[in-house]
PDB file with SEQRES, HELIX, SHEET and CRYST1 records, atoms N, CA, C and O in Angstrom:
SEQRES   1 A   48  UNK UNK UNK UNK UNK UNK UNK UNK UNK UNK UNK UNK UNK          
SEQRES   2 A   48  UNK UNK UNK UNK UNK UNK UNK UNK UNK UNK UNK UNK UNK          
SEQRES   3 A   48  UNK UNK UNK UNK UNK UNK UNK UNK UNK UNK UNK UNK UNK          
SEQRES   4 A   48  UNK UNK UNK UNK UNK UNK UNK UNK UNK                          
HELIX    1 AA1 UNK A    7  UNK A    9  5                                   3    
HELIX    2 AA2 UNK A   32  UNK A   39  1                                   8    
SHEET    1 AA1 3 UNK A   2  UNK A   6  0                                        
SHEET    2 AA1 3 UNK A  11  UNK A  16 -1                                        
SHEET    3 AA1 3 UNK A  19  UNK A  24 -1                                        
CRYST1    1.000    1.000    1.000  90.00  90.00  90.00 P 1           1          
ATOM      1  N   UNK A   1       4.848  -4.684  -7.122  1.00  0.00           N  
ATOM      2  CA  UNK A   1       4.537  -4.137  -5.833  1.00  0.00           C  
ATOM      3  C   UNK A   1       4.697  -5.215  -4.773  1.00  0.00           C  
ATOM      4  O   UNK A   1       4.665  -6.392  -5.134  1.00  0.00           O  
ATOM      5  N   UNK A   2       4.899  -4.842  -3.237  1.00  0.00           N  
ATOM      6  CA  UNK A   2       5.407  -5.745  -2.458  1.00  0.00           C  
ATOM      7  C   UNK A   2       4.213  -5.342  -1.646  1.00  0.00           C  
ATOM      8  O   UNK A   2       3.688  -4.245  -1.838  1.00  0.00           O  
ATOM      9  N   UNK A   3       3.791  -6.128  -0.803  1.00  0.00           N  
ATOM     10  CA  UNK A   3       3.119  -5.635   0.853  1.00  0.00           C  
ATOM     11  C   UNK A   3       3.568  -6.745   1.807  1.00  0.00           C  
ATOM     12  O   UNK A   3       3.310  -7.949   1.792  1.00  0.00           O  
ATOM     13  N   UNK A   4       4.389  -5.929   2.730  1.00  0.00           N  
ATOM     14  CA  UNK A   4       4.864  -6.737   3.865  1.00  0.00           C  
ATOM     15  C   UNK A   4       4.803  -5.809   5.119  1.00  0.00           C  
ATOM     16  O   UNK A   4       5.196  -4.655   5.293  1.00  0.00           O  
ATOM     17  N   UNK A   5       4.063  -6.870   6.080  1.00  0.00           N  
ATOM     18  CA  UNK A   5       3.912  -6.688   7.423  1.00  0.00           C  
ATOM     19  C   UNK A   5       4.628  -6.587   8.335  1.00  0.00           C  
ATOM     20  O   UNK A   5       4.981  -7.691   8.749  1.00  0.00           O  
ATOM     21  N   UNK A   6       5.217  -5.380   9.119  1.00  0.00           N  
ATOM     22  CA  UNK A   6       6.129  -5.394  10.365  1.00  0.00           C  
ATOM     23  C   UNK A   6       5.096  -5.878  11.695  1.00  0.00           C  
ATOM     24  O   UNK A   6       4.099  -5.226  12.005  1.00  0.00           O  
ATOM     25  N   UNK A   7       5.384  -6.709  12.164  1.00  0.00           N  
ATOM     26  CA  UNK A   7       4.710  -7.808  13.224  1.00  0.00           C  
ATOM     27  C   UNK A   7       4.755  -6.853  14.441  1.00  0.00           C  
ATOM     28  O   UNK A   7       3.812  -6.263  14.968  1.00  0.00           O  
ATOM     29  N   UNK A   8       5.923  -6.839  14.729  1.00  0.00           N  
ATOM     30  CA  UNK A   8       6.267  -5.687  16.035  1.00  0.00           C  
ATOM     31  C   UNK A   8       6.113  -4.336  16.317  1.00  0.00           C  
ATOM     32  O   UNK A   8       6.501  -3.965  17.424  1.00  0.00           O  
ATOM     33  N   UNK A   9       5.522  -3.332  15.384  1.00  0.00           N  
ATOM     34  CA  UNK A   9       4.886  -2.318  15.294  1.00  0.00           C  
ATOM     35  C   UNK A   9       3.533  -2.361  14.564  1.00  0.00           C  
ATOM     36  O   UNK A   9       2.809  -1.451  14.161  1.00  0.00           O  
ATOM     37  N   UNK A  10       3.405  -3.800  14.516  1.00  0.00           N  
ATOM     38  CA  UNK A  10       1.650  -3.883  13.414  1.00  0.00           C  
ATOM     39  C   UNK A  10       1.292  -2.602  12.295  1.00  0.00           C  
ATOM     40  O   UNK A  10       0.168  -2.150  12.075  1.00  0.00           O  
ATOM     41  N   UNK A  11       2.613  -2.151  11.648  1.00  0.00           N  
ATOM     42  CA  UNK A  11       2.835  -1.836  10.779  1.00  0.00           C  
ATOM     43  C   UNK A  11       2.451  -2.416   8.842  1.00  0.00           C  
ATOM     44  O   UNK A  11       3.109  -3.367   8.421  1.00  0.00           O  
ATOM     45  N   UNK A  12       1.583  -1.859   8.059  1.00  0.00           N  
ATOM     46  CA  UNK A  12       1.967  -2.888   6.651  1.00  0.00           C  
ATOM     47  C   UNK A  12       2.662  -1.291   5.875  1.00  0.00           C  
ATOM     48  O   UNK A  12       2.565  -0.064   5.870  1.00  0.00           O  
ATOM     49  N   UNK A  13       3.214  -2.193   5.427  1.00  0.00           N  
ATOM     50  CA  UNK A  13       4.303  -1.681   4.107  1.00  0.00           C  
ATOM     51  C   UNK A  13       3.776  -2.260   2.573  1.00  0.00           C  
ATOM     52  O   UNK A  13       3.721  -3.450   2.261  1.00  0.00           O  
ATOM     53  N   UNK A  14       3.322  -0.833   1.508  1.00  0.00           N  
ATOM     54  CA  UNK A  14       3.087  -1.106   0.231  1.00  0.00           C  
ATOM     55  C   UNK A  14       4.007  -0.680  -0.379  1.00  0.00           C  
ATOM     56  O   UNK A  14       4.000   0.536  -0.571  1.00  0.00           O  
ATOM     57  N   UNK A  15       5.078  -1.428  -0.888  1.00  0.00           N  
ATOM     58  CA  UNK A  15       6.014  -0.602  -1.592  1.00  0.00           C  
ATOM     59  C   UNK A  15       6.223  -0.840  -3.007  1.00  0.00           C  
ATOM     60  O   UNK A  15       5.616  -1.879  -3.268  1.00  0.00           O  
ATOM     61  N   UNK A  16       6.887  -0.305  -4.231  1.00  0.00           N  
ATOM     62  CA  UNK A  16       6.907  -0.418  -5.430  1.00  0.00           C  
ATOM     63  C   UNK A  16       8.603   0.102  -6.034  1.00  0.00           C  
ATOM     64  O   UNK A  16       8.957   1.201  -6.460  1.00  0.00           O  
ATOM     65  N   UNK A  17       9.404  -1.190  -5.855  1.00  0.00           N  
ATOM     66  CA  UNK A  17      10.912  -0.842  -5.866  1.00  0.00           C  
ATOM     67  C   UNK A  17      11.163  -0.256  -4.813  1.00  0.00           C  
ATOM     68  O   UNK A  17      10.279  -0.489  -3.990  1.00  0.00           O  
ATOM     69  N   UNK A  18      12.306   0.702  -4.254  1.00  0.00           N  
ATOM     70  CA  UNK A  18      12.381   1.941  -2.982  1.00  0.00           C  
ATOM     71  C   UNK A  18      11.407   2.721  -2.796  1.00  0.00           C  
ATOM     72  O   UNK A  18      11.251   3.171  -1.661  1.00  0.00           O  
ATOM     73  N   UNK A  19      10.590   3.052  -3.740  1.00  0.00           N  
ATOM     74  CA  UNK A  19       9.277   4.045  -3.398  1.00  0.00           C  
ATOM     75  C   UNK A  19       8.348   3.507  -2.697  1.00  0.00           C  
ATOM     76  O   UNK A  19       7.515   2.911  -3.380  1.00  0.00           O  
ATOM     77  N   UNK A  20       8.083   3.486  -0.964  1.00  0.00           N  
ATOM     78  CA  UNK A  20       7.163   3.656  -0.213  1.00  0.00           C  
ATOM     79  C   UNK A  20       5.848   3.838  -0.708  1.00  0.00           C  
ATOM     80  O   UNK A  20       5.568   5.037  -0.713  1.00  0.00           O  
ATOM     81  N   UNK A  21       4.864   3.063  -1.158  1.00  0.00           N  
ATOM     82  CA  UNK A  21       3.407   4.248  -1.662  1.00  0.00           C  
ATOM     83  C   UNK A  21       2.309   4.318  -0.417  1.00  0.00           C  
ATOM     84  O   UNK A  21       1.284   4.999  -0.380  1.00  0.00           O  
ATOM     85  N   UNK A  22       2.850   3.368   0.637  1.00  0.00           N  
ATOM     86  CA  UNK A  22       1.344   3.647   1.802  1.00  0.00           C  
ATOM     87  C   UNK A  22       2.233   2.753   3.041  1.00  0.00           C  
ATOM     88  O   UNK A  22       2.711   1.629   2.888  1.00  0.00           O  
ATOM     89  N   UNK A  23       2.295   3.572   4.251  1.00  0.00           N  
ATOM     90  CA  UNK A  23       3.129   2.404   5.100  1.00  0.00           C  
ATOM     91  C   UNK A  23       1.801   3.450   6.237  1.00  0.00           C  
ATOM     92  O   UNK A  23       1.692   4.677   6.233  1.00  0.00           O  
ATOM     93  N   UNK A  24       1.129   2.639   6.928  1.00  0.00           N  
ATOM     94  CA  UNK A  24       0.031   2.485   7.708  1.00  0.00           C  
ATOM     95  C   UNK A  24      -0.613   1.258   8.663  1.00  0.00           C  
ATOM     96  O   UNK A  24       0.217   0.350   8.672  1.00  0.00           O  
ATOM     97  N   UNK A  25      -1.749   0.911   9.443  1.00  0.00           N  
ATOM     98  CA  UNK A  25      -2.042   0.042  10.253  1.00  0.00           C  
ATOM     99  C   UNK A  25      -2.918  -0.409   9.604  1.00  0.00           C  
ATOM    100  O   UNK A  25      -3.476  -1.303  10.239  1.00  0.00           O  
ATOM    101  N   UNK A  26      -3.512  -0.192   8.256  1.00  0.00           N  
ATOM    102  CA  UNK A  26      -4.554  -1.105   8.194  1.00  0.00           C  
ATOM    103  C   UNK A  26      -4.171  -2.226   6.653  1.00  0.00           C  
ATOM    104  O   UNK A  26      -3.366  -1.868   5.793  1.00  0.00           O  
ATOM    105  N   UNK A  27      -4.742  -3.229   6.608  1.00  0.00           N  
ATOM    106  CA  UNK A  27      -4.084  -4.163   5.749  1.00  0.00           C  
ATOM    107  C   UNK A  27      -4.831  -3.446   4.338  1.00  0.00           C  
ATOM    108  O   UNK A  27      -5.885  -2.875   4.059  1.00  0.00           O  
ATOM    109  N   UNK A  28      -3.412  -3.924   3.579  1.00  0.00           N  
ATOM    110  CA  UNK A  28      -4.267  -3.175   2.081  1.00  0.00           C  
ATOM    111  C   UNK A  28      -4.744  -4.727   1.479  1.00  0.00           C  
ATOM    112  O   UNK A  28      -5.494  -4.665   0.505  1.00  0.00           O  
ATOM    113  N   UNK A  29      -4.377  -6.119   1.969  1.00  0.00           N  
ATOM    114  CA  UNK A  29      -5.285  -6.915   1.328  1.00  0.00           C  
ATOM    115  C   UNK A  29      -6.792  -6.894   1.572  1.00  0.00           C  
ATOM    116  O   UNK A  29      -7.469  -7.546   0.777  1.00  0.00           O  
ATOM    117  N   UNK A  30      -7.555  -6.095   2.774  1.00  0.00           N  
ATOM    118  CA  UNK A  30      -8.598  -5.813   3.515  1.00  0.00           C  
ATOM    119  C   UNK A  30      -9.248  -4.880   3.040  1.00  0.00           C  
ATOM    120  O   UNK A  30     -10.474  -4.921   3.148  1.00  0.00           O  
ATOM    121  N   UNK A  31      -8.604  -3.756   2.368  1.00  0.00           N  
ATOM    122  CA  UNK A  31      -8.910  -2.210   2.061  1.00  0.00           C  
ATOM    123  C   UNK A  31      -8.464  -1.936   0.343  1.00  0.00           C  
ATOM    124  O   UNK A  31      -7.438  -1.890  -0.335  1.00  0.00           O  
ATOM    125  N   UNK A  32      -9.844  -1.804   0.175  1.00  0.00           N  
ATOM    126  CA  UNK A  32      -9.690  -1.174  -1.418  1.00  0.00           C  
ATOM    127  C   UNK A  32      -9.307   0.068  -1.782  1.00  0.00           C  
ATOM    128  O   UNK A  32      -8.855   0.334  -2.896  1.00  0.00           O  
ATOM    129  N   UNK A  33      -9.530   1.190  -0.515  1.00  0.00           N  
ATOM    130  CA  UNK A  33      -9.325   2.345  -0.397  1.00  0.00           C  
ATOM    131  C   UNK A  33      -7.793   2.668  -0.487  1.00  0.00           C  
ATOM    132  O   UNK A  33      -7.333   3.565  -1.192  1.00  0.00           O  
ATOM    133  N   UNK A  34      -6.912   1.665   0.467  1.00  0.00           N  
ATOM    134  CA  UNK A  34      -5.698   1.843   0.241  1.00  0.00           C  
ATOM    135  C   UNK A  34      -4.566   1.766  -0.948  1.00  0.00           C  
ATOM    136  O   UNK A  34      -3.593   2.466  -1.231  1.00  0.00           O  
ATOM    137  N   UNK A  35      -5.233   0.425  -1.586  1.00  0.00           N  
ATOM    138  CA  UNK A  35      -4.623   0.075  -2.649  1.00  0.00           C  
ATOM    139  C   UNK A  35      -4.831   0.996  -3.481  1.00  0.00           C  
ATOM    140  O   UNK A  35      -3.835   1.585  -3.901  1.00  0.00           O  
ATOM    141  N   UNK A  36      -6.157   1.400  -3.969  1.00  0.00           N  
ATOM    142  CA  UNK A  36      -6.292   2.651  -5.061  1.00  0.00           C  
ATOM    143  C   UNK A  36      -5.587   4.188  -4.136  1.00  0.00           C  
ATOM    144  O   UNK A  36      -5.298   5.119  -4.888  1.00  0.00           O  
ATOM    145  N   UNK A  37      -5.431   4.332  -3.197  1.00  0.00           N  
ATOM    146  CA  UNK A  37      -4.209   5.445  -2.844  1.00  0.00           C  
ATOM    147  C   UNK A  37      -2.845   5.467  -2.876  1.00  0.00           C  
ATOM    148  O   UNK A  37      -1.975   6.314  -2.672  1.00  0.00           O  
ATOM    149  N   UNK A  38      -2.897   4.005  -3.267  1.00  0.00           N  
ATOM    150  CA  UNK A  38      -1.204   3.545  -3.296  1.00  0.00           C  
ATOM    151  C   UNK A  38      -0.813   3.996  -5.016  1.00  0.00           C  
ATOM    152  O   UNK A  38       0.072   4.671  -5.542  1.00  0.00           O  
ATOM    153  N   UNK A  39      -1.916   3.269  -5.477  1.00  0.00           N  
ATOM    154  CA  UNK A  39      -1.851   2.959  -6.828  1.00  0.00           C  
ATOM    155  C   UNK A  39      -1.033   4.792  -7.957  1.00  0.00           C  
ATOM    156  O   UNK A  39      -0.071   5.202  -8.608  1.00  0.00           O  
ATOM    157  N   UNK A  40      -2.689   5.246  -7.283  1.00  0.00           N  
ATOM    158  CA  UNK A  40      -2.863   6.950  -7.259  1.00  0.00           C  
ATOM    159  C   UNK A  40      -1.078   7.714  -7.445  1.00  0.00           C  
ATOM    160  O   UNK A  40      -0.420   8.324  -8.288  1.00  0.00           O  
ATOM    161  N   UNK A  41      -0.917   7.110  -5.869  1.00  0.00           N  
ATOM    162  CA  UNK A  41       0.672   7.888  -5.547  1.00  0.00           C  
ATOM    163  C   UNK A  41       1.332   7.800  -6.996  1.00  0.00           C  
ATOM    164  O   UNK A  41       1.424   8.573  -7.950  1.00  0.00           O  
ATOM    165  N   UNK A  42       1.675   6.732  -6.768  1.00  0.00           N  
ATOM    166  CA  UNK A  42       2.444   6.063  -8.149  1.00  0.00           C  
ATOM    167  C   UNK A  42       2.239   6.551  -9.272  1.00  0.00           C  
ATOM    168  O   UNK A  42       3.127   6.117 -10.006  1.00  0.00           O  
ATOM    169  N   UNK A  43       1.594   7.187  -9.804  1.00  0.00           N  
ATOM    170  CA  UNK A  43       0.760   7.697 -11.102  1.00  0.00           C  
ATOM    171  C   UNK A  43       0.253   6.618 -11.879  1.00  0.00           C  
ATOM    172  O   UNK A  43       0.541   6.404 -13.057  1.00  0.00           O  
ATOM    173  N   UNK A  44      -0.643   5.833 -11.047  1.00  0.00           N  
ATOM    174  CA  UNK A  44      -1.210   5.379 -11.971  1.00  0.00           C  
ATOM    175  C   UNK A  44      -2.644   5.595 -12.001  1.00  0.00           C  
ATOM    176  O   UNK A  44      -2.960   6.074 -10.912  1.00  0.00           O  
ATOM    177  N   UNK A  45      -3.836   5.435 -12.887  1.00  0.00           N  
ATOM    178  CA  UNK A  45      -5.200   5.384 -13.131  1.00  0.00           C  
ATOM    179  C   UNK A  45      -5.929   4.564 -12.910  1.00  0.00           C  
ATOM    180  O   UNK A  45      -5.703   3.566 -13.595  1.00  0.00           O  
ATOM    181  N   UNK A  46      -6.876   4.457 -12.149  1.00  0.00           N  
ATOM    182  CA  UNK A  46      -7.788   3.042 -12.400  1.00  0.00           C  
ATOM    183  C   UNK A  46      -9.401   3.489 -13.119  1.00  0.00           C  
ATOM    184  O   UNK A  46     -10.282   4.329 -12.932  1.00  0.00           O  
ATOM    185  N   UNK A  47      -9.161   2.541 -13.873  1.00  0.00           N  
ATOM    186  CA  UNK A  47     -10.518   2.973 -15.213  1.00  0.00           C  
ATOM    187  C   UNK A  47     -11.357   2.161 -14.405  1.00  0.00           C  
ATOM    188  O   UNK A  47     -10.654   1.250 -13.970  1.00  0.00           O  
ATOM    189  N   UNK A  48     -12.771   2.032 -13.910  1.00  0.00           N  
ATOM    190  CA  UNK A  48     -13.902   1.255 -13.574  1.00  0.00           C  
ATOM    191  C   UNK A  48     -14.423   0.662 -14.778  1.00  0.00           C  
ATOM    192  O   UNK A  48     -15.416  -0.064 -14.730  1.00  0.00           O  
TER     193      UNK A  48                                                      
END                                                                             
């Protein structure tokens, strides 16, 4: 998985190969919520 920041639209980008899983304003290194929606997309599971 990649996360990179567009500076000039304060844009972040979570991506996984060409598949997009979360492109939004808030940082997913900041947000646990995002990452497990990214994750989700993707089919994956997270066991607690």
């Amino acid at each position: 998985m990649k996360i990179k920041h567009i500076r000039s639209t304060d844009i972040w980008l979570l991506s996984n190969g060409n598949k997009v899983l979360y492109r939004g304003r808030k940082n997913p290194w900041q947000s646990q919520k995002v990452i497990v929606a990214a994750l989700r997309r993707d089919g994956r599971r997270l066991v607690a």
